[in-house]
C-alpha positions as CSV (number, residue, x, y, z in Angstrom):
1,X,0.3,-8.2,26.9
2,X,2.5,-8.8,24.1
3,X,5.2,-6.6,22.9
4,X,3.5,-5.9,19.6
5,X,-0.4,-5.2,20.9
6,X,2.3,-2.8,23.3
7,X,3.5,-0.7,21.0
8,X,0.1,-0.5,19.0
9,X,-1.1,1.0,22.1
10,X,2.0,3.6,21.9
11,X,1.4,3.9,18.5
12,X,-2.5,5.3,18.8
13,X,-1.8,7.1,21.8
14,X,0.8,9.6,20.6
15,X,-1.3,9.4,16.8
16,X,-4.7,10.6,19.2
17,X,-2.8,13.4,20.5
18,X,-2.7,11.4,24.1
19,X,1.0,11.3,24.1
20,X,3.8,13.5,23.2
21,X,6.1,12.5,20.2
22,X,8.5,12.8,23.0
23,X,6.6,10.9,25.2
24,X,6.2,8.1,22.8
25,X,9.5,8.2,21.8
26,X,11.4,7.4,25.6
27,X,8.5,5.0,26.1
28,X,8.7,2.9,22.5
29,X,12.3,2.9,21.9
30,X,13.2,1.0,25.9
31,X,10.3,-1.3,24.7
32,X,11.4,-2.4,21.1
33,X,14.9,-2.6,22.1
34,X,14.6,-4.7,25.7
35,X,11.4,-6.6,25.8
36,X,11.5,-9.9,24.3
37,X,9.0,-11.5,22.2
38,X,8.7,-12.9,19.1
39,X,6.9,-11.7,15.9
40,X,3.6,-13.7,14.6
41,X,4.9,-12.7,11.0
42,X,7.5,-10.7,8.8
43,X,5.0,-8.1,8.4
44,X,4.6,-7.9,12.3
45,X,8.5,-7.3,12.6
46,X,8.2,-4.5,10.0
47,X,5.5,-2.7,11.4
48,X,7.3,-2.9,15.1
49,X,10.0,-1.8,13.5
50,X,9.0,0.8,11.4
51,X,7.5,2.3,14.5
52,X,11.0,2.3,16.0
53,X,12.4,3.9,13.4
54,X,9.8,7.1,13.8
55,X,10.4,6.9,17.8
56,X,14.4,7.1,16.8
57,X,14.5,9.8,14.3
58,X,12.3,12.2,16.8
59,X,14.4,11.1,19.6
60,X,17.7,11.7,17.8
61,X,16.5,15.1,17.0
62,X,15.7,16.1,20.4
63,X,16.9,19.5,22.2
64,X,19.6,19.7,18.4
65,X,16.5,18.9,15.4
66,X,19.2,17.6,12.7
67,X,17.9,18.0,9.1
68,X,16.3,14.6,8.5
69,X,15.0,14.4,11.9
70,X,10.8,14.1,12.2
71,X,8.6,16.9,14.3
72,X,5.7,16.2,16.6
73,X,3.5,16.2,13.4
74,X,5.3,14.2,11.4
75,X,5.6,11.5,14.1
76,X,1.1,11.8,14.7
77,X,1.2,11.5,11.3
78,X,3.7,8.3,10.5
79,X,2.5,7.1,13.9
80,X,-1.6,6.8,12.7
81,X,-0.3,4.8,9.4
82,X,1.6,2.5,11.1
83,X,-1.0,1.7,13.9
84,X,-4.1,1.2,11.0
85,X,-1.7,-1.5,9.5
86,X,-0.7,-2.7,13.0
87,X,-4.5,-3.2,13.8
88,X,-5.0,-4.5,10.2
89,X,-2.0,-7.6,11.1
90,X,-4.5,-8.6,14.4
91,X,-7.6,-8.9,12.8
């Protein structure tokens, strides 16, 4: 499996509720960061990392919740948008 159709799968699970925002976040940020692969397109490279960027800002706000930082909602939330355009790119 490729990194991308990887982090799709993160992506709808934590959107569905399957995993937590936390959950997502120590899973998705290991995977962008240290699994190679290479993108199809620029839009493929945005929407992976878009996606790190939600996993990032939840994680930084772990156990502290800086303003700025997103809740369990806001990551579902950001999370479904980004997997619908993630799907969209492998159609």
């Amino acid at each position: 499996m490729r990194k991308f159709e990887a982090l799709l799968i993160l992506a709808e699970a934590v959107a569905e509720g399957r995993l937590t925002a936390y959950e997502f976040s120590a899973l998705c940020l290991p995977l962008y960061k240290y699994y190679p692969s290479q993108y199809t397109s620029e839009q493929h490279y945005e929407a992976a990392s878009d996606l790190f960027v939600i996993a990032d800002d939840y994680w930084a706000g772990e156990g502290e919740a800086p303003s700025g930082t997103l809740n369990e909602e806001q990551v579902k939330a950001a999370a479904a948008e980004i997997a619908a355009r993630m799907r969209s790119l492998l159609e």
